[in-house]
C-alpha beads as a LAMMPS data file, in Angstrom:
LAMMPS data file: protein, C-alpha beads

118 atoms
117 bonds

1 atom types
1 bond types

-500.0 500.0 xlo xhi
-500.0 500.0 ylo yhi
-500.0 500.0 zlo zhi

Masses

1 110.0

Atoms # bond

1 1 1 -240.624 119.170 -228.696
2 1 1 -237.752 120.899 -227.085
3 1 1 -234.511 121.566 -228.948
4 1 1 -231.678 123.434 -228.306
5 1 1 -228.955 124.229 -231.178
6 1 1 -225.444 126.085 -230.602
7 1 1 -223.859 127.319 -233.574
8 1 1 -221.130 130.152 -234.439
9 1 1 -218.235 127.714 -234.181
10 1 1 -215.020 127.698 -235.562
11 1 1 -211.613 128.279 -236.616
12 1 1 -210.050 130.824 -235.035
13 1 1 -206.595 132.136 -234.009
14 1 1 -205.314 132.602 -230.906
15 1 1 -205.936 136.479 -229.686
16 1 1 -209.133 136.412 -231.618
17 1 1 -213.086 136.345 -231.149
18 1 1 -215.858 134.408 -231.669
19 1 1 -219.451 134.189 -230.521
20 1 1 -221.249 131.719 -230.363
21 1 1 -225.338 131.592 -230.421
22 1 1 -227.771 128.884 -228.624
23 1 1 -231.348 128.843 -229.902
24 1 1 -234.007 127.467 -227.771
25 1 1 -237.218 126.505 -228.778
26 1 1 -240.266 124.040 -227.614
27 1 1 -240.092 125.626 -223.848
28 1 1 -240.629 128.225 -221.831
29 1 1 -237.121 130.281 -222.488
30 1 1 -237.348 133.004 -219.830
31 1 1 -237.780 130.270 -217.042
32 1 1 -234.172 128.694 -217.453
33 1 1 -230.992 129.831 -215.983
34 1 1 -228.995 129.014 -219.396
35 1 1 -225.353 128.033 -218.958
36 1 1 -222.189 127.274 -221.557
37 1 1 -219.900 124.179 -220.885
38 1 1 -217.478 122.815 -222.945
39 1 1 -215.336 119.537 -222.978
40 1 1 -211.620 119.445 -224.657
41 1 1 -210.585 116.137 -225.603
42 1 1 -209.876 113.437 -222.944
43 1 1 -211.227 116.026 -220.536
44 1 1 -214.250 116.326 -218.447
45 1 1 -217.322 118.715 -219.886
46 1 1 -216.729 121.867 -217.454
47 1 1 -219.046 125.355 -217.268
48 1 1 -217.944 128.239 -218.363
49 1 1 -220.762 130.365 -217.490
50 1 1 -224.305 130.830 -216.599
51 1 1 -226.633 133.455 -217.032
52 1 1 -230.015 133.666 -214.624
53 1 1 -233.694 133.395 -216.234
54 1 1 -233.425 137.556 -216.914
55 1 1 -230.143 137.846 -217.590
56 1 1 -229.280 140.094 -214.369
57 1 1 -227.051 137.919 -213.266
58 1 1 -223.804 136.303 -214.681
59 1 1 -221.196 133.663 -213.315
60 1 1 -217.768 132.425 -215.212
61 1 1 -215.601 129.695 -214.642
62 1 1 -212.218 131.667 -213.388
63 1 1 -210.376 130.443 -216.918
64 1 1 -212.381 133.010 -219.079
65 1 1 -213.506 135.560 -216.387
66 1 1 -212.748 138.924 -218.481
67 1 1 -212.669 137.416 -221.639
68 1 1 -215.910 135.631 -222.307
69 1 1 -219.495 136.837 -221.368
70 1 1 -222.772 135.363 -221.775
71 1 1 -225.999 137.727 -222.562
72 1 1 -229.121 136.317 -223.980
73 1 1 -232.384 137.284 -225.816
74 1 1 -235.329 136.197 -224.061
75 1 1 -237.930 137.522 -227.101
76 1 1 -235.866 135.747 -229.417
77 1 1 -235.046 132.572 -226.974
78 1 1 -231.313 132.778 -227.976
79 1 1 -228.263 133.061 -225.714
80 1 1 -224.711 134.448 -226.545
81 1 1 -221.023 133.579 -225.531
82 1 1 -219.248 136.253 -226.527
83 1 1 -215.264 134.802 -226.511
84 1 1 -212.141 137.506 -226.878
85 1 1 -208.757 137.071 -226.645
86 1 1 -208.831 133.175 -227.502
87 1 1 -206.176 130.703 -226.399
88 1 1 -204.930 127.528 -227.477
89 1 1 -207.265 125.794 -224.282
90 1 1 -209.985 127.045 -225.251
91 1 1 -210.277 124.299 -227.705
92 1 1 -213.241 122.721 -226.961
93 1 1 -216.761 121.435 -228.357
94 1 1 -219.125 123.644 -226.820
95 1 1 -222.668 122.805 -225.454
96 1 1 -225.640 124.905 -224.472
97 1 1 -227.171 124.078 -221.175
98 1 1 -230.956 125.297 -220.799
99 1 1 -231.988 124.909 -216.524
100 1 1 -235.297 125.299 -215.002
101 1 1 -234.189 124.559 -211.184
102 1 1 -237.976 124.438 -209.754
103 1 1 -238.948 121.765 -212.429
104 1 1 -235.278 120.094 -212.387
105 1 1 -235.732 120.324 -216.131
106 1 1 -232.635 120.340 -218.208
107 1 1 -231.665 120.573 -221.830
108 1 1 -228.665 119.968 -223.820
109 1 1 -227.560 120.877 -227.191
110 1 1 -225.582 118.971 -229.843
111 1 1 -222.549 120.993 -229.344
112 1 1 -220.300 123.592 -232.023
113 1 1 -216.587 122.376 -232.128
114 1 1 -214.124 126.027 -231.523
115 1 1 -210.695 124.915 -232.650
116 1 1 -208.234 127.917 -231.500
117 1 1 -205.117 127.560 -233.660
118 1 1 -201.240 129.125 -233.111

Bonds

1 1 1 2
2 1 2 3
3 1 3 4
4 1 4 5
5 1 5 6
6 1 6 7
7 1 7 8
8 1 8 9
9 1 9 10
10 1 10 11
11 1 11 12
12 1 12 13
13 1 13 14
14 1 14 15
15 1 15 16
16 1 16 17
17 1 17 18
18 1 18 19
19 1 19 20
20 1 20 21
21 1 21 22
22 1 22 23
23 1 23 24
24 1 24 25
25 1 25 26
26 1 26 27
27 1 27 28
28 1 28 29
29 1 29 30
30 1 30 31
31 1 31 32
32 1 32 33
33 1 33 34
34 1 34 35
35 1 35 36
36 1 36 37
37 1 37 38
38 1 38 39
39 1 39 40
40 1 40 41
41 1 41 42
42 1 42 43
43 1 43 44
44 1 44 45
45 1 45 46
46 1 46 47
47 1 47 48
48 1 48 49
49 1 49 50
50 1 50 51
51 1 51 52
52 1 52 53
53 1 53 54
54 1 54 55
55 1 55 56
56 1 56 57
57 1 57 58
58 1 58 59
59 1 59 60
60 1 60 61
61 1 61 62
62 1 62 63
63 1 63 64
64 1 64 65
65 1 65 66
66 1 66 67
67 1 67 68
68 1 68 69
69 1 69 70
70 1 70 71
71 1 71 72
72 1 72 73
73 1 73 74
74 1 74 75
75 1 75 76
76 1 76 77
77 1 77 78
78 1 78 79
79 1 79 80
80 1 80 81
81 1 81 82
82 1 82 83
83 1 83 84
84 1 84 85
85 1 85 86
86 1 86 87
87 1 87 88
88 1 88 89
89 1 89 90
90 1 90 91
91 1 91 92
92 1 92 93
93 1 93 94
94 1 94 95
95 1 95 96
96 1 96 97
97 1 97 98
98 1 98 99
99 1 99 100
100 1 100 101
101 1 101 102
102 1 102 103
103 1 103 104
104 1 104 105
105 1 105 106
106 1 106 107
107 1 107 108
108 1 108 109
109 1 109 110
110 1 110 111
111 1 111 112
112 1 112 113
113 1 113 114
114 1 114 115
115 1 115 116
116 1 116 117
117 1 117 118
């Protein structure tokens, strides 16, 4: 059985970091492209970045370009969002996304809440 668990959320204020950590488990880790989203309230779930099946390869949603990155762990099946200089809008519950494009496989998380506070 696949599951997929974020955790590392938080309190925080703004300026500061967090990182958040997505365990995988039940599949084949180093065959999906693994990607963050989040979702504010009344807003739609949007990405904020993907890293590719070795982790060569990185793309951010222009909002956090600079600030946030994404590595992962492919022996441990685990995946990082590393998140600096946190604003107010990045308020969010944040999900872990797990991809295998030649299967169309996909995999969701429950989500960690990040509450950045004034």
């Amino acid at each position: 059985q696949v599951h997929v668990v974020e955790s590392g959320g938080g309190l925080v204020q703004a300026g500061g970091s967090l990182r958040l950590s997505c365990a995988a488990s039940g599949l084949t880790f180093r065959m999906y492209d693994m990607s963050w989203y989040r979702q504010a309230p009344g807003k739609e779930r949007e990405l904020v970045g993907v890293i590719s099946t070795t982790g060569s390869s990185t793309n951010y949603a222009d909002s956090v370009k600079g600030r946030f990155t994404i590595s992962r762990d492919n022996a441990k099946k685990i995946v990082y969002l590393q998140m600096t200089s946190l604003k107010l809008d990045d308020t969010a519950v944040y999900y872990c996304n797990a991809k295998w494009y030649a299967t169309s496989t996909n995999h969701w998380g429950q989500g960690t809440q990040v509450t950045v506070s004034s």
